[in-house]
Every structure is written in structure tokens, then in C-alpha cells.
KOLMARKE-317018 format. One record per residue: x negated, z negated, y of N, C-alpha, C in turn; residue in three letters. Coordinates in steps of 0.1 Angstrom, whole numbers, plus 2048, in hexadecimal, padded with zeros to 3 digits. Example, Ala and Ser with C-alpha at 12.3 -4.5 7.8 and 13.67 -1.06 7.14 Angstrom:
<pts>
77C7B27C77857B27D377C7B27DFALA7807B97EA7777B97F577F7B1800SER
</pts>
This chain:
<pts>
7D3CB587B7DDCBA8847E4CAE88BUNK7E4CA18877EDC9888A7E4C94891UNK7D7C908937CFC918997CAC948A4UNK7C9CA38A77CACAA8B37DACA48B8UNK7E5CA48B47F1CA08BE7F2C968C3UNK7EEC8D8B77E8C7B8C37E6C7D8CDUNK7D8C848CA7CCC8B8DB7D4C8B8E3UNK7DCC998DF7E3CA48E97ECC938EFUNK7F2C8F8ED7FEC898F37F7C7F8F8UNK7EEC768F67E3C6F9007DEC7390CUNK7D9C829077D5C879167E5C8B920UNK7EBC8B9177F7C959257FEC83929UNK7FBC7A920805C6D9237F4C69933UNK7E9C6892F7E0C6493A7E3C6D945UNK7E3C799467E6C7F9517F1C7D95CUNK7FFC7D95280BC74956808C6995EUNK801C6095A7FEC5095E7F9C5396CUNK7E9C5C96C7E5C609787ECC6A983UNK7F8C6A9817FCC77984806C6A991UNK80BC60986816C5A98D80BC4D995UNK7FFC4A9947FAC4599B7F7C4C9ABUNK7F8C429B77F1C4B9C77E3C4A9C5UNK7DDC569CA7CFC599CC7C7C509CEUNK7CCC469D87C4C3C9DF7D2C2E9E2UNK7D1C239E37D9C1A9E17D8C189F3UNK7E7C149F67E9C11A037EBC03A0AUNK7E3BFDA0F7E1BF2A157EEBEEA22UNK7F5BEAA22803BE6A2B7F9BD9A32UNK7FBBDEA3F7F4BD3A47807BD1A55UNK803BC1A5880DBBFA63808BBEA71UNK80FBC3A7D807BC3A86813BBFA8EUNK810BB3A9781BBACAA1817BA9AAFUNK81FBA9AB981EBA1AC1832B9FACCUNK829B99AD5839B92AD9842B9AAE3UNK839BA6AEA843BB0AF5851BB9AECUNK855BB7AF5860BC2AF3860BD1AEDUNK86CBD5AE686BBE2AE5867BEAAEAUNK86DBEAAF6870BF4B02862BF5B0BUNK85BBEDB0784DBEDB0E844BF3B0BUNK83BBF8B1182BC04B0B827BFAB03UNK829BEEB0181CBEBAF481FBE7AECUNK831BECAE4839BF0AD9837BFFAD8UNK839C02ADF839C12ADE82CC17AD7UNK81EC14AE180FC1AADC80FC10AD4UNK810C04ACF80DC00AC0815C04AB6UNK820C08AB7825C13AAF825C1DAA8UNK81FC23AB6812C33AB6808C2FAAAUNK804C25AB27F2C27AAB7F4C22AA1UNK800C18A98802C17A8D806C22A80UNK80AC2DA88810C3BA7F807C41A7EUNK7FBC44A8C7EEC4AA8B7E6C46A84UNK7E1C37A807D9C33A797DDC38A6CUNK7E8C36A687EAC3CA5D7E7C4BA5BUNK7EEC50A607EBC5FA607D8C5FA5BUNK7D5C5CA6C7C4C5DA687BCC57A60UNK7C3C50A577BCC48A4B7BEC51A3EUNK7CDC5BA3E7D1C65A2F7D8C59A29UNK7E0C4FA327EBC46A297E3C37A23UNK7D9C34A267D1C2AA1D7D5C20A26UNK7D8C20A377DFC14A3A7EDC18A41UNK7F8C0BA3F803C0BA41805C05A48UNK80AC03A58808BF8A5F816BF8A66UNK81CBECA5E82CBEDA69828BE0A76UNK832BE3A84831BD9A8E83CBD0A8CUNK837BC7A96844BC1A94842BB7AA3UNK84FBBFAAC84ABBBABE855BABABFUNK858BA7AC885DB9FAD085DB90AC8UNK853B8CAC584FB80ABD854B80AB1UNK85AB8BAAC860B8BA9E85AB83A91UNK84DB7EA95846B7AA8B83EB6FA90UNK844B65A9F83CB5CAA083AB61AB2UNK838B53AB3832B4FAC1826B58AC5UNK820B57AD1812B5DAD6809B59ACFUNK808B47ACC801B43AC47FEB42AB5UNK80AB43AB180BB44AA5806B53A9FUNK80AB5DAA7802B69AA57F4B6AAA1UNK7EBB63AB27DEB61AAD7D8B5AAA7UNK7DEB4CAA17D8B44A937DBB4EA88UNK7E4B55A897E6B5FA7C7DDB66A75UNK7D5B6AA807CEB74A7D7C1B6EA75UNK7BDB60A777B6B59A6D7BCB56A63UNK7C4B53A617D3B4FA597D4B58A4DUNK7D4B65A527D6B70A4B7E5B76A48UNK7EFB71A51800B6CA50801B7FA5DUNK7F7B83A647F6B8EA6D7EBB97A68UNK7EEBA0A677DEBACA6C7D7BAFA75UNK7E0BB5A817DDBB3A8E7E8BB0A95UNK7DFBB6AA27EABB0AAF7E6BB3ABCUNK7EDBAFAC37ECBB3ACF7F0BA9ADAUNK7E5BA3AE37E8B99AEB7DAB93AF4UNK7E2B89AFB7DBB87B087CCB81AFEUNK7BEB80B097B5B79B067B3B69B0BUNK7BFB65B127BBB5AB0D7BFB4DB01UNK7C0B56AF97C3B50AEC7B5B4DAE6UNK7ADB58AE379EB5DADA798B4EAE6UNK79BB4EAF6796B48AFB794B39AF8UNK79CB35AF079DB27AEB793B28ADFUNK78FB2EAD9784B32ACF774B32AD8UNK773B3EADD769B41AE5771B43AF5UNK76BB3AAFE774B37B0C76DB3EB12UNK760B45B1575BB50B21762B57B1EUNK767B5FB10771B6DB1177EB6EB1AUNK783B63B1E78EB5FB26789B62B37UNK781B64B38777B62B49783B6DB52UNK789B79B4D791B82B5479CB75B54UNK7A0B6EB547ADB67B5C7A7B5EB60UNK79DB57B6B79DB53B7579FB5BB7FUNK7A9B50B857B1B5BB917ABB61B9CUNK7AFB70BA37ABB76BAA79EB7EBA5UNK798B7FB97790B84B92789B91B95UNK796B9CB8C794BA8B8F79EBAEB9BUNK797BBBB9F79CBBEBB07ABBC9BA7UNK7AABCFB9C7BCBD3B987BCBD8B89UNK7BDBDFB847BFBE5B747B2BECB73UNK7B3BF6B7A7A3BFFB78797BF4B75UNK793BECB8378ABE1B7E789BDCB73UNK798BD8B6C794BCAB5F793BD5B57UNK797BE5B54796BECB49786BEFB48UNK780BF0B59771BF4B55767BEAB4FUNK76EBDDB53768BD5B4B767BD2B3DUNK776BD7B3C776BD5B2B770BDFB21UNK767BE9B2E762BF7B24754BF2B29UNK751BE8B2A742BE0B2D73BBDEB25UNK72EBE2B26724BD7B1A729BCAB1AUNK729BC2B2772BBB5B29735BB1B1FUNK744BBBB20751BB5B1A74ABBAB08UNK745BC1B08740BC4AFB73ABBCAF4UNK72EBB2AF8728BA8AF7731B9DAF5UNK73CB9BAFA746B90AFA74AB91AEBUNK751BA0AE8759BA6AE1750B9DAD4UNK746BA3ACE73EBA0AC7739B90AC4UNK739B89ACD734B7BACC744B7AAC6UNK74EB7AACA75EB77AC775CB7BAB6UNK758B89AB075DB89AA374FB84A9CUNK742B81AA173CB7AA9773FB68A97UNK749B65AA074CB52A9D75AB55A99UNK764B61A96772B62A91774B69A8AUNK76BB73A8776FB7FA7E77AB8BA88UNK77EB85A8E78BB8CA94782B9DA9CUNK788BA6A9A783BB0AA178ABAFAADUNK789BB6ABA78FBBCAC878ABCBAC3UNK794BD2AC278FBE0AC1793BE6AD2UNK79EBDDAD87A2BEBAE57AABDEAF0UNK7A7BE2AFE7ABBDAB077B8BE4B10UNK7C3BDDB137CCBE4B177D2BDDB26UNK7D5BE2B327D6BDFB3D7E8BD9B3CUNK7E9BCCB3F7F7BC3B3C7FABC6B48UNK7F4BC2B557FCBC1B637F5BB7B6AUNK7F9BBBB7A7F7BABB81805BA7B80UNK7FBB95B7F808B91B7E80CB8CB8DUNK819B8CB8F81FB83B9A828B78B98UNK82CB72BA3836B66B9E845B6BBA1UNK851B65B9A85DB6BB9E863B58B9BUNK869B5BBA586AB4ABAC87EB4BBB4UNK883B43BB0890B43BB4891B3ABC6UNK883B31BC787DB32BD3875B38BDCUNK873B3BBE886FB47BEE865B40BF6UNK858B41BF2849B3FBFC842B47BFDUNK83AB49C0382EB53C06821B51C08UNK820B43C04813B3CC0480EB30BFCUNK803B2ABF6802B23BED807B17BF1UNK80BB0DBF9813B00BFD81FB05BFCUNK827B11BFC835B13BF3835B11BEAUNK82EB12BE282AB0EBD582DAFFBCEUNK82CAF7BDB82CAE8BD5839AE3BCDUNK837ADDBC5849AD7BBC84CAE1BB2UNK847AEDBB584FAFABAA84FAF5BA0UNK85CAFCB97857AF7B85857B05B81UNK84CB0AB7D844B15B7A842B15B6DUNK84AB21B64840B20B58834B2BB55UNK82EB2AB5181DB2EB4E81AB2DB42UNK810B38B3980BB32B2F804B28B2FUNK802B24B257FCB16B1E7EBB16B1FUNK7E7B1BB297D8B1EB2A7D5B1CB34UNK7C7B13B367C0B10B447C2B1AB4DUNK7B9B26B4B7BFB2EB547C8B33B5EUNK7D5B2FB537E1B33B5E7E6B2EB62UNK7E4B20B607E8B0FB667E0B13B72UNK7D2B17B757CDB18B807D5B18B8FUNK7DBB23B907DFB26B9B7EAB1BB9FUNK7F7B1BB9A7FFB12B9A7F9B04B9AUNK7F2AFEB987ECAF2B977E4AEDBA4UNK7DBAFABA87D7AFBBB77E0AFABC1UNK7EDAFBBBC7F8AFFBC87FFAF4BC9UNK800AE9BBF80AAE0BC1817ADFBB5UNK815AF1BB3824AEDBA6823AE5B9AUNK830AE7B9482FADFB8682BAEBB7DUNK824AEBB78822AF7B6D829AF0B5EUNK82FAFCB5B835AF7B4F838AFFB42UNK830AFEB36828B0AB2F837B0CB27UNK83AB14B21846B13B1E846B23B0FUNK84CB23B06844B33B0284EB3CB03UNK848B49B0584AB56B0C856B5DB05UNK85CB5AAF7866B5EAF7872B52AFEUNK872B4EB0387BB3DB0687AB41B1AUNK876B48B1E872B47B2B87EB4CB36UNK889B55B2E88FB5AB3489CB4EB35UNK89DB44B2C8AAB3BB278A5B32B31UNK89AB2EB33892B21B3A892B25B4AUNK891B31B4F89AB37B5C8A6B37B5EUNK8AAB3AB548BBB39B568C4B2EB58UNK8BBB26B4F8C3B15B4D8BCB0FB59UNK8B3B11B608AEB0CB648A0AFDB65UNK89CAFDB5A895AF9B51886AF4B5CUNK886B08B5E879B0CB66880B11B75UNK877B0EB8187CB17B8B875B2DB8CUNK86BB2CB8486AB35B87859B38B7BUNK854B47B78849B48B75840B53B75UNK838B5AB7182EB5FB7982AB6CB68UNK82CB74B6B826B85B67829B90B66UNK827B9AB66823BA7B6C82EBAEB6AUNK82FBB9B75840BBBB7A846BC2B6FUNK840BC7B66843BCFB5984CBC5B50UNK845BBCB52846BB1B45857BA8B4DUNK855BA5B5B85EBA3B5D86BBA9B61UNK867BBAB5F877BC5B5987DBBDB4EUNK86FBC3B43873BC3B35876BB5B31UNK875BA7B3587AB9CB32887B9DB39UNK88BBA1B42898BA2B4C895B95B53UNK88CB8CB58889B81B5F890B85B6DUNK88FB93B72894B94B818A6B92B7DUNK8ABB8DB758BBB8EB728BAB7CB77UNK8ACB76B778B4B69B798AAB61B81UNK8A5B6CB8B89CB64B978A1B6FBA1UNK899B66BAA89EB71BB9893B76BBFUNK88AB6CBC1880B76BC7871B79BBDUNK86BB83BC085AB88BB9853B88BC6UNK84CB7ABC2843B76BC9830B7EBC9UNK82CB85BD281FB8DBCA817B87BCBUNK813B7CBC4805B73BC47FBB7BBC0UNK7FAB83BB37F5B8EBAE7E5B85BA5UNK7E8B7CBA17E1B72BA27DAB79B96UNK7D9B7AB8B7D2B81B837D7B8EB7AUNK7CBB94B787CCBA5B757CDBA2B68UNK7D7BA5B5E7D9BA4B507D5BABB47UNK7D1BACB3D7CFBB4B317D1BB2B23UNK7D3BB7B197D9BB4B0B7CCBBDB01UNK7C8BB4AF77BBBB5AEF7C3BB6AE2UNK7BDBC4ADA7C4BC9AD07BBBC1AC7UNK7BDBB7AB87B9BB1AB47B7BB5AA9UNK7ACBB9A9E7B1BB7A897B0BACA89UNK7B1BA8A807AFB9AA757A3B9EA6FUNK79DB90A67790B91A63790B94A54UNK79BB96A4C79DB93A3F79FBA7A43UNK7A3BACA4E7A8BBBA4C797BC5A4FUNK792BBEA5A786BC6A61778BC3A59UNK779BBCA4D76DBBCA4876EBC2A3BUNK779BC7A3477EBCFA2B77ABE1A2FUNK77BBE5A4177FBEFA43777BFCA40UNK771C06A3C764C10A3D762C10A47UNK754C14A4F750C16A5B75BC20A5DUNK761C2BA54766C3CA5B775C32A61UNK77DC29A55786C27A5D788C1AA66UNK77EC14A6D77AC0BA79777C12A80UNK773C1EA82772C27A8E781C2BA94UNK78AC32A84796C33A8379FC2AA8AUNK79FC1CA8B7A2C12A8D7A1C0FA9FUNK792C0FAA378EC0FAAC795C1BAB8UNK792C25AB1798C37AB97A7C31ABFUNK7ABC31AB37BDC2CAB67C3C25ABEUNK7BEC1CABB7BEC13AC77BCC10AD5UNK7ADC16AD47ACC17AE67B5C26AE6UNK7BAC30AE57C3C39AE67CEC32AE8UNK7D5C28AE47E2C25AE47E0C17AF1UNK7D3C15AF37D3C0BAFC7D3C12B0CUNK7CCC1CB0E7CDC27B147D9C2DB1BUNK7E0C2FB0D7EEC35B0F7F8C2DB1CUNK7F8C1EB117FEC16B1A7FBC11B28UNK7EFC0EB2C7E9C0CB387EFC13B41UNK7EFC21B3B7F4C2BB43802C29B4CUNK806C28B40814C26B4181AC1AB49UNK80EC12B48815C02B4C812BFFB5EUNK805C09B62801C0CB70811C14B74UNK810C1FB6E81DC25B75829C20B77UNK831C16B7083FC0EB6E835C07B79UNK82DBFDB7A82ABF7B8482CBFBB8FUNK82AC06B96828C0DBA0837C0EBA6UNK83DC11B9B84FC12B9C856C07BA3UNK851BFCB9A85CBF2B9C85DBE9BA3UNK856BECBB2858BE1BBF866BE8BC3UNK868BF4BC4872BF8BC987FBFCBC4UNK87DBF7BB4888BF7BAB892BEABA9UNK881BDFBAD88CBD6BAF88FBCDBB9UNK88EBD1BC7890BD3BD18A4BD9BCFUNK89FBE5BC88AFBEABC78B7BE1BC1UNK8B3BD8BB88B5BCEBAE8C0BC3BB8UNK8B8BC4BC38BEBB5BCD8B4BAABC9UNK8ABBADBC689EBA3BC5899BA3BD6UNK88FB9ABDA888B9ABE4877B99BE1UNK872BA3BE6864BA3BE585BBA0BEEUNK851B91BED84EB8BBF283CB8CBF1UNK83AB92BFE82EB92C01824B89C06UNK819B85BFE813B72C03805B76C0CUNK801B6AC0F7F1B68C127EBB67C09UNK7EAB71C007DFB71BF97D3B66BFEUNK7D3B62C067C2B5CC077C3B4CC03UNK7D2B4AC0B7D3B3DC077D6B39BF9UNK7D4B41BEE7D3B3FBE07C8B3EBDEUNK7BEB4BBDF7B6B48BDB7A8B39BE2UNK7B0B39BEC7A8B2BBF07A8B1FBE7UNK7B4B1EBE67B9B12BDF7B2B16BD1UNK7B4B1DBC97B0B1FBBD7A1B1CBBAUNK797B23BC678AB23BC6782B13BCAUNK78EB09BCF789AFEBD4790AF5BC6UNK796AF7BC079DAF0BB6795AEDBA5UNK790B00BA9788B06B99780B0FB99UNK773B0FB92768B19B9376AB20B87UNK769B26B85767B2FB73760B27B6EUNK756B20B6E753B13B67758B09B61UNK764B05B6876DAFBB65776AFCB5CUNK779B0EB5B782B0FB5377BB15B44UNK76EB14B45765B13B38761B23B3AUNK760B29B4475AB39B4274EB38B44UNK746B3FB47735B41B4B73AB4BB56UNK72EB43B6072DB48B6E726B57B6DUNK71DB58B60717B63B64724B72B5BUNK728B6BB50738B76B5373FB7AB5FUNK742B72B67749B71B70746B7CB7BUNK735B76B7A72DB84B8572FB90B81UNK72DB91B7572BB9EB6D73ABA7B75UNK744BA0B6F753BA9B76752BA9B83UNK750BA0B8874DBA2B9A744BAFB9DUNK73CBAFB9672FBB8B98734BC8B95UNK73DBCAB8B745BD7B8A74CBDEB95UNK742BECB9774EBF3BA4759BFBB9DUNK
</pts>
């Protein structure tokens, strides 16, 4: 009898144990980048961080964490080798300093507006990129999202590339975006992206350059006067895993992964064309001045200064996006 009660209270104590164990153990992944709340690519990484969950039944947990809360642009994407991030969300020319033809969309005057760089990014070509990038990083690109053109917003007022000469311009820290400004005569002055609004103000910088969304949501129009439309390159933001997360994943939930993402990259595009569309004449109401240039005389200077070669891309990339109707 004492016997059987042992049993009995082993089996009902194991059950207990299993009972208070979860089904499946939950993996907490971090996922950062440096925009704002208020912006579509807090918002849909948000989304697709609650959805992944959802469509995984809880096995991942993924909190965000937007406006550099966790680190510089760069520091993000050494992270991700690091293993200090999970994913993220940001420009390519970071990956570009790794593998430099991925970067070939920011030589200036590239693509002709957002439709173009998205069809490219749903390319074999960009596909083939995608793939050379995670077999030398591990790093996945699951989803490409349309940032903006950028323009310049300048407390001086030109309309052509010899206005340009003297500017103190800040830019990121990459060949690419030095391009333009460097053709023109300014000072380029790389400076990082949460710091850019203090370095206008104080005057540090006279002025700098991206896409009219970004310069709502930074509030840059509070401390320049005119938006200059050079339009000089068409932006995009590359949803990234880490390599320590995407080689862990099941094929069912890397599909998961993948779905999500271009859904949420989707979302935002959407969203980021339409505010675009808005806000020549919102800030206009602002008491900004909107400054329409010769386009041509940029891209002369640019084309005589730098080929996509110089800035380490492949010519026959280059064609490939050209070649996209």
C-alpha cells in the first residue's frame, strides 16, 4: 500500500512539474534601429514583431527598440555579428562596407523614384546580391522598404551644383553620399544621425540631405529655411536577422520571418509615398521655401567626378537597375 502511494504522489508531483512547464520555450530576440516613433518603420516593425509572434504560437518574442536607443547606425550593424542585436532595420550602405556592389542603389541619380528601387529589390539580380551578402556574413535581408528621395534642406538657397561650393553639409559617413556634395564643392561633414538636429542648430553644419519624411520626423525644417530638391538618391531600408538568429530558424518559421516582413515593409512604403506626396505643401505652410534645381547640373558633376566603379560597385549591377522598366 505504501507503495502504490509513493507511485500515486510521483505521478501527480511529475504531472504538476509538466503542467507548470510552457509547451515550447520562448526565444526573446531584440530588434532596433534609429527612426523615430512616429514614423512607419517603428510602427510596421512593431507590427511585424507582434505578428511574428503570433505566427510562430509564442516561440518568438521580439521587443523594438527605435530612435538609437541601443546604439548608433553602426553600432546596430556590427551588432548583428556581435550578437548585442537580432535584427534591424537600415540603410545598405553599411552591409556595403562588407560586400560594396550591394551598395550600387546609392550612386546618385540611379533609380528614376520608389516603384523602380522596389522592383529592383524584388529582382533576381537584388536576390543574387541578397545571397552572396549572407553566405560572407551570415546576416539575412529578408525585406526591402522604400525610405525616400532624399533632398537637401540648406539654410542657404541655390538651385544648382556651384551653389553648392563652401556648404558645411552633413552626410553619412559613406562614399556614396559624400558623392554628390564633393562634386559640388561643399564641405561634407559626416556627423551621426541622432546629433544632426543639435549640429543645425548650433550651427556646427550649414545644412543636410534626406527624405522629406525623415526631415518631418527629425523636425530639421524647425532649423533650416529652405528644401532644396536635388532628389539625388532614391532610399531604402533592408530588414536584417543576425546570423546566430537565422541559422537556428525552421524552414516553416523563416518563411514566417520572411512573410512578415516584406508585409510590414510593404505597409510602410505605402505609407512613406503618401506623407511624401503631402509634404511639399505642408511645409511650404511651414514658411519653408521650396527650391527647385537643374537637376542636370548635378548630375554632370557627379558623372564626371565618379563612375559606380570608383565607388567599388560593378558596372554590370548598375546596368541591371538601369535596365528595369
Amino acid at each position: 500500500m505504501r507503495l502504490f502511494q509513493k507511485l500515486l504522489l510521483s505521478l501527480v508531483a511529475a504531472a504538476c512539474l509538466a503542467a507548470a512547464l510552457p509547451a515550447s520555450a520562448q526565444t526573446k530576440l531584440k530588434w532596433a534601429h534609429v527612426y523615430e516613433t512616429s514614423e512607419p518603420f517603428h510602427k510596421w516593425s512593431a507590427w511585424a514583431a507582434q505578428e511574428i509572434e503570433k505566427r510562430t504560437n509564442g516561440r518568438y518574442h521580439i521587443d523594438v527598440f527605435p530612435a538609437s536607443s541601443l546604439g548608433k547606425e553602426s553600432d546596430l550593424n556590427q551588432g548583428l555579428t556581435l550578437g548585442t542585436v537580432d535584427m534591424i532595420i537600415s540603410g545598405l550602405s553599411f552591409a556595403a562596407r562588407t560586400l560594396p556592389r550591394i551598395g550600387v542603389g546609392y550612386y546618385p541619380y540611379t533609380f528614376r523614384d520608389g516603384d523602380h528601387l522596389i522592383a529592383w529589390a524584388k529582382s533576381p539580380a537584388f536576390a543574387e546580391m541578397t545571397d552572396e551578402y549572407r553566405n560572407k556574413t551570415g546576416i539575412q535581408i529578408t525585406a526591402m522598404t522604400y525610405y525616400g528621395v532624399r533632398h537637401t534642406t540648406s539654410n542657404k538657397d541655390f538651385n544648382d551644383c556651384a551653389g553648392m561650393k563652401g556648404l558645411k553639409m552633413r552626410v553619412p559617413d559613406v562614399p556614396a553620399y559624400l558623392a554628390l556634395p564633393k562634386s559640388c564643392g561643399a564641405n561634407p561633414t559626416p556627423i551621426a544621425f541622432a546629433e544632426v538636429y543639435l549640429a543645425l542648430q548650433n550651427g556646427t553644419v550649414d545644412a543636410q540631405e534626406n527624405p522629406l519624411t525623415t526631415i518631418e520626423a527629425k523636425k530639421f525644417y524647425e532649423v533650416q529655411k529652405n528644401i532644396i530638391f536635388t532628389g539625388h538618391i532614391v532610399d531604402s531600408l533592408a530588414t536584417q536577422v543576425a546570423p546566430h538568429v537565422w541559422t537556428k530558424l525552421s524552414d516553416a518559421d523563416k518563411k514566417v520571418f520572411v512573410d512578415v516582413t516584406r508585409e510590414a515593409a510593404a505597409n510602410a512604403t505605402a505609407e512613406i509615398k503618401k506623407r511624401e506626396a503631402e509634404l511639399t505643401e505642408e511645409f511650404k505652410k511651414k514658411g519653408l521655401q521650396i527650391v527647385q534645381v537643374n537637376r542636370q547640373s548635378f548630375v554632370d558633376a557627379v558623372t564626371k567626378a565618379y563612375t559606380p566603379e570608383s565607388l567599388g560597385y560593378l558596372k554590370a549591377d548598375y546596368d541591371k537597375i538601369v535596365a528595369i522598366k
